[in-house]
Every structure is written in structure tokens, then in C-alpha cells.
N, C-alpha and C positions, 0 to 999 in steps of 0.2 A: 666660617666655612667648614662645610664636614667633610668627613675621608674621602668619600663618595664624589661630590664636588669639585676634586681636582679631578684630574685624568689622569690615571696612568695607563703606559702601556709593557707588556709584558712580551716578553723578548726570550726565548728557548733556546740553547745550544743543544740538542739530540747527540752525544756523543758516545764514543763505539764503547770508550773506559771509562768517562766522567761525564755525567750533563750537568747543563749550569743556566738558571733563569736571572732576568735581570729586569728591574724594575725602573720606567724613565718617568718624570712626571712631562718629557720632550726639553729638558733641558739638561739633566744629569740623570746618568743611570746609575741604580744601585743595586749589589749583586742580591738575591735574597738568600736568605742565611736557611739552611740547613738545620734539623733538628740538633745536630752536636754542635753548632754554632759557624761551622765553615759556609764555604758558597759552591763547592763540587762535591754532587751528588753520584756518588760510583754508579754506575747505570748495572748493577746486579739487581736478581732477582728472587729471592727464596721464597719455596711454598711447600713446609710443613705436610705432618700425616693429617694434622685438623683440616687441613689447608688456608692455614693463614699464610698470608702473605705479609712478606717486609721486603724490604726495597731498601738500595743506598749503602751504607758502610755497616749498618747490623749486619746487611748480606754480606756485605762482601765476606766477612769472616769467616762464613763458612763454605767459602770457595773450596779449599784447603779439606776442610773434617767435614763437608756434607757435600758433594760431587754430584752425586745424585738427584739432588732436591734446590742444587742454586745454579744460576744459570749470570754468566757475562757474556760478553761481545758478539750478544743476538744480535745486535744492529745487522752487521754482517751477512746475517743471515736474510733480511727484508727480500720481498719479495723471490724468495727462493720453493716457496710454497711445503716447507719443513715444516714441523713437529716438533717442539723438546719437550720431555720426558720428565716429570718429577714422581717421579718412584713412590714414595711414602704418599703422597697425594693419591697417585692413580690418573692425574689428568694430562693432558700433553696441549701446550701452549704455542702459538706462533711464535714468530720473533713480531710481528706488528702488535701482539696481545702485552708482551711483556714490555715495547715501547712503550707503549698505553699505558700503561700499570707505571713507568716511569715518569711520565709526563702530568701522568695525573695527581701523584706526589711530589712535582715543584708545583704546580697549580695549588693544589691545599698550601704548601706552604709560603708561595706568593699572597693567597688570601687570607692567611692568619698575618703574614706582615704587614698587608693593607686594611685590616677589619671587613674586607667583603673579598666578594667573588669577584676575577675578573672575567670580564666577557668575550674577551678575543686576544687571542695571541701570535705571533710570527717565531714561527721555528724555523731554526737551520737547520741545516744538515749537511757539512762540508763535501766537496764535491772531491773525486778525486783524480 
């Protein structure tokens, strides 16, 4: 049987300080591991003068020595119809742009844990 041939499904927590994807094949879920090895993914965002982006606990780092250029608890922000700011860049980001940009780094690394892409997923987003 290949990787492909079982099913899994792929499970999002959207969260305002941590997100965290989880991987079931419908009978046990398992969290997906993070590039430094954990399973919460800090939902920052840093985007550089090049404008690279990183995502996750490299950003978060420079919560602190780069204010400017990284951004947390956009969540917050969703549908407020804002703008943030990354200075060295020059561009200015929703908070729905930098979800994305989060969501799209547990997806990559859901599909490095699975050897393929997955095709649909079920986010949360706690109510409050």
C-alpha cells in the first residue's frame, strides 16, 4: 500500500499565539511536527528588506529586536479591514494575508510528513 492510498485527513487549529495541524488516518491523530521538531507553530510573521518571509519560532524571535518587520496576534485583527506595516519591506499585509502565509506553512509541513500534498482540510478557529 502507498502513502497516497491511505487517507488522511488534515485538521488546522488557526490560533491567535500558536497554530497547530494534526494529521488522522480517521482513527488516531497525529500532531505534525514543526521544522525544530515540536507540534506548535507560533502564528508570527517576519518579512525582511529582501522580503523574505519566515513564519513560526524563527519569527517569533524577532518580536522583541525587529517590531517593525514581524508581526503576532493578526488573528485579532481578521476582518477588520487593516493593513500591517513591514517597514524594511515597503509592503503592508492583511491579517487574512498573514493567516495564509501561516496556514500555508503547516500544509508544507503536513505534506513533507505525508510524502504528498494534502487536498483538503478543516480549520478551526475557536469561537469566543
Amino acid at each position: 500500500m502507498t502513502a497516497q492510498s491511505t487517507r488522511h485527513f488534515l485538521g488546522i487549529d488557526l490560533g491567535t499565539t500558536n497554530s497547530v495541524a494534526v494529521l488522522s488516518d480517521g482513527e488516531r491523530p497525529s500532531p505534525v511536527r514543526t521544522s525544530d521538531g515540536g507540534a506548535l507553530l507560533p502564528s508570527v510573521v517576519r518579512i525582511d528588506a529582501r522580503q523574505v518571509v519566515t513564519v513560526g519560532a524563527r519569527a517569533r524571535r524577532f518580536l522583541d529586536s525587529d517590531p517593525d518587520n514581524t508581526r503576532g496576534e493578526f488573528k485579532r485583527l481578521m476582518g477588520s479591514g487593516r493593513k500591517l506595516a513591514f517597514r524594511a519591506a515597503k509592503i503592508e499585509k492583511s491579517p487574512e494575508e498573514l493567516s495564509a502565509l501561516v496556514l500555508g506553512t503547516l500544509r508544507a509541513q503536513a505534506e513533507q510528513a505525508l510524502g504528498y500534498a494534502p487536498t483538503a482540510a478543516v480549520i478551526t478557529v475557536p469561537m469566543q
